[in-house]
Rosetta silent file (secondary structure, phi, psi, omega in degrees, C-alpha in Angstrom):
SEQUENCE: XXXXXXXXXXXXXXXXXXXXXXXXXXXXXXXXXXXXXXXXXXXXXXXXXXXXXXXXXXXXXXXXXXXXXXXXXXXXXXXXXXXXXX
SCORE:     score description
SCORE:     0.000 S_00000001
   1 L     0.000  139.409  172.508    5.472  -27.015   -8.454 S_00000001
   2 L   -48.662  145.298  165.113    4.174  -25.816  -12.132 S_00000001
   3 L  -101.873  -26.138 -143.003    6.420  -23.130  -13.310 S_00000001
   4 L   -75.644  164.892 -156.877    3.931  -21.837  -16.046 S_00000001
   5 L  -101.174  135.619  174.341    2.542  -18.340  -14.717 S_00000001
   6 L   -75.518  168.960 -175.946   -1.118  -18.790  -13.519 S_00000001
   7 E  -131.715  113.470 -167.442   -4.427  -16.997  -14.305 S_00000001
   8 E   -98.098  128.577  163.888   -6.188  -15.552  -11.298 S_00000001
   9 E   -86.484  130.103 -179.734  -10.037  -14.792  -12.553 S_00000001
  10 E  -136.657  123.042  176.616  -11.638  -12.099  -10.136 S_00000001
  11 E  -107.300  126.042 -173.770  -15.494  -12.725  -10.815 S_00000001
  12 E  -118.228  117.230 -169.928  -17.169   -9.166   -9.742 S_00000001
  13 L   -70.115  -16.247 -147.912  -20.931   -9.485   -8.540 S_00000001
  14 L  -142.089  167.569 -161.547  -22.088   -5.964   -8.362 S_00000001
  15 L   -88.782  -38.472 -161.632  -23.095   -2.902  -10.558 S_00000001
  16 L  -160.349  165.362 -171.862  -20.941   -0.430   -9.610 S_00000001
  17 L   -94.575  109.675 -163.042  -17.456    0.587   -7.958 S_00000001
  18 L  -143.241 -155.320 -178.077  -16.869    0.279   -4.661 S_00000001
  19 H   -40.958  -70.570  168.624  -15.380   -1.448   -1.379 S_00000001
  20 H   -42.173  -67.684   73.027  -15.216   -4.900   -3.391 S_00000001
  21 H    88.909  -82.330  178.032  -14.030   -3.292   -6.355 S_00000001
  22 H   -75.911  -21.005 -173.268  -11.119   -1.822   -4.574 S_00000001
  23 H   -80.655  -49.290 -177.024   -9.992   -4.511   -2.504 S_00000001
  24 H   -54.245  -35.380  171.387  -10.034   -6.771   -5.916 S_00000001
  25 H   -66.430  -38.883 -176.595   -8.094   -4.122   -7.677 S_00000001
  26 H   -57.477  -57.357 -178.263   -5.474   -4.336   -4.631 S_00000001
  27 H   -57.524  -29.112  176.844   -5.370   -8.218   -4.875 S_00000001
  28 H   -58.299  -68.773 -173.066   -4.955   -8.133   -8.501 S_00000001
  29 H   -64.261  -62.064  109.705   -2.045   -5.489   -8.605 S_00000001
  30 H    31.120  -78.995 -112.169   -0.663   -7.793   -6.027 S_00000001
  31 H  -125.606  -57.176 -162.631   -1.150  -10.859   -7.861 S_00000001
  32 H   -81.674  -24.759  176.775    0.514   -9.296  -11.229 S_00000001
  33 L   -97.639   41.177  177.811    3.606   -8.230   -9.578 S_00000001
  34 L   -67.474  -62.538 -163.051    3.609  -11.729   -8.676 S_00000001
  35 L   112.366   20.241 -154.464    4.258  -12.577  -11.921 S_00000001
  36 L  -112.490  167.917  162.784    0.382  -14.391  -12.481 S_00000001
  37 E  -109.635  155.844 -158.250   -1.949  -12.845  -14.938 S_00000001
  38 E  -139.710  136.291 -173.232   -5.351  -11.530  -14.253 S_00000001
  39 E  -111.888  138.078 -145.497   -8.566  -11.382  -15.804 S_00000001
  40 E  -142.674   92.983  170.482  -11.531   -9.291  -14.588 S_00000001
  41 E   -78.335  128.888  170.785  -15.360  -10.908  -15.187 S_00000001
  42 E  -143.100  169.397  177.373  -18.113   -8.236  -14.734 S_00000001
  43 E   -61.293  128.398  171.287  -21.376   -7.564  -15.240 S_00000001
  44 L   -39.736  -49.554  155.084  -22.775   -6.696  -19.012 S_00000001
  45 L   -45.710   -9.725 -176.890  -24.610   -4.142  -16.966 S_00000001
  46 L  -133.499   75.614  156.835  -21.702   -2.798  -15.369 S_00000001
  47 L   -12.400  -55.539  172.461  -19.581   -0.885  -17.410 S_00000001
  48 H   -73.236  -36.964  172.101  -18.069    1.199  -15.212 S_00000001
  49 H   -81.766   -2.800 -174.066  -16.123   -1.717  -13.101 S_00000001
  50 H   -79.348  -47.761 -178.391  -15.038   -3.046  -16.614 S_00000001
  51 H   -66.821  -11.512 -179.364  -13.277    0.610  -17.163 S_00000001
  52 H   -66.566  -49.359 -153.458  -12.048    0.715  -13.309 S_00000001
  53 H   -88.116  -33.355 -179.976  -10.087   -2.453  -14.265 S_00000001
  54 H   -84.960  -44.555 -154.485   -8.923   -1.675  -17.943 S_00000001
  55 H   -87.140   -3.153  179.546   -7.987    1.616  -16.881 S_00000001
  56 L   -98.949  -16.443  165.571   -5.574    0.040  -14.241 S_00000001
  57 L    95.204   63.281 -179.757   -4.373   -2.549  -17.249 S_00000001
  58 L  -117.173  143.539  169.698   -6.310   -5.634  -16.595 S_00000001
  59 E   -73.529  127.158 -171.609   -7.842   -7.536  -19.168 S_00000001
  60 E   -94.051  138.252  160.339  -11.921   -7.024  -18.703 S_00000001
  61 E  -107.552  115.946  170.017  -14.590  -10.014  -19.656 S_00000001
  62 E  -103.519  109.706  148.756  -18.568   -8.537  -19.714 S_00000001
  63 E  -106.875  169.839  167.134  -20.842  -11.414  -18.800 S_00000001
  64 L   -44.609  124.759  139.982  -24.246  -11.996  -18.543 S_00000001
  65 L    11.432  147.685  144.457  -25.856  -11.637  -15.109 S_00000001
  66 L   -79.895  170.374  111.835  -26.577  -14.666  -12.975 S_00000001
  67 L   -19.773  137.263  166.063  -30.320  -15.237  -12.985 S_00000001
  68 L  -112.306  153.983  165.349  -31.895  -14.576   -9.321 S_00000001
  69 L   102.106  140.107 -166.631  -33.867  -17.018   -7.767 S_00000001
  70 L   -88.231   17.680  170.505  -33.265  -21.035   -7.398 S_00000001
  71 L   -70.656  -48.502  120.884  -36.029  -21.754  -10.376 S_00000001
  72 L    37.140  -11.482 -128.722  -32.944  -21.153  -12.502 S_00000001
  73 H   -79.482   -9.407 -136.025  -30.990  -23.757  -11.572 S_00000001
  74 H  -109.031  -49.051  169.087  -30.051  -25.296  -15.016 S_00000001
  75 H   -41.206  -69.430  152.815  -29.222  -21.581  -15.836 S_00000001
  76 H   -37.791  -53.844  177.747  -26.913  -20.790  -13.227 S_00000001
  77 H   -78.923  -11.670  169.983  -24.958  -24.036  -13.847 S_00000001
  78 H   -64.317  -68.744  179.347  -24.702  -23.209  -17.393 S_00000001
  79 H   -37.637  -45.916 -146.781  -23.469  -19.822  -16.713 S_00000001
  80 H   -93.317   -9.016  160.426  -21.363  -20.999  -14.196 S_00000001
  81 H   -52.522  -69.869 -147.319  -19.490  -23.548  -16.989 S_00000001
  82 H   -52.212  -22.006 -150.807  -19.370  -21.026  -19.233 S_00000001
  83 H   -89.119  -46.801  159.221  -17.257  -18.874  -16.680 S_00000001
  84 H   -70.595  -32.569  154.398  -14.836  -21.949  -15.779 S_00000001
  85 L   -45.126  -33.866  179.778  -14.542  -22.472  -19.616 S_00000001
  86 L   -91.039    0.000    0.000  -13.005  -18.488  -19.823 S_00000001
């Protein structure tokens, strides 16, 4: 097995802080006294789950949105590069 310490990414879908939110904050906390490090993708739009998670001492990512809707599709796989690329 790798010894180098891993990087768990928690990609958060929603607007605001809630049920998801907290259970991802649990898993996280969890995850760091692990020994792995953790990174917290959120919505540009959602501010407030960036400060839930920096205020708990995770490093916070603001991305774009997904796009709704399958016309998108080229979009969505871009985005979703860009996300495996961070």
């Amino acid at each position: 097995m790798d010894a180098r310490r891993a990087v768990v990414a928690h990609v958060l879908p929603y607007d605001a802080v809630g049920g998801t939110e907290v259970a991802t904050l649990r898993i996280a906390e969890a995850s760091r006294r692990a020994g792995h490090e953790n990174l917290v993708l959120h919505r540009a739009d959602a501010p407030a789950v960036g400060r839930f998670f920096a205020h708990h001492g995770f490093r916070t990512i603001a991305v774009a949105p997904m796009p709704k809707g399958g016309r998108r599709a080229r979009r969505v796989v871009a985005r979703m590069l860009r996300l495996a690329r961070l």
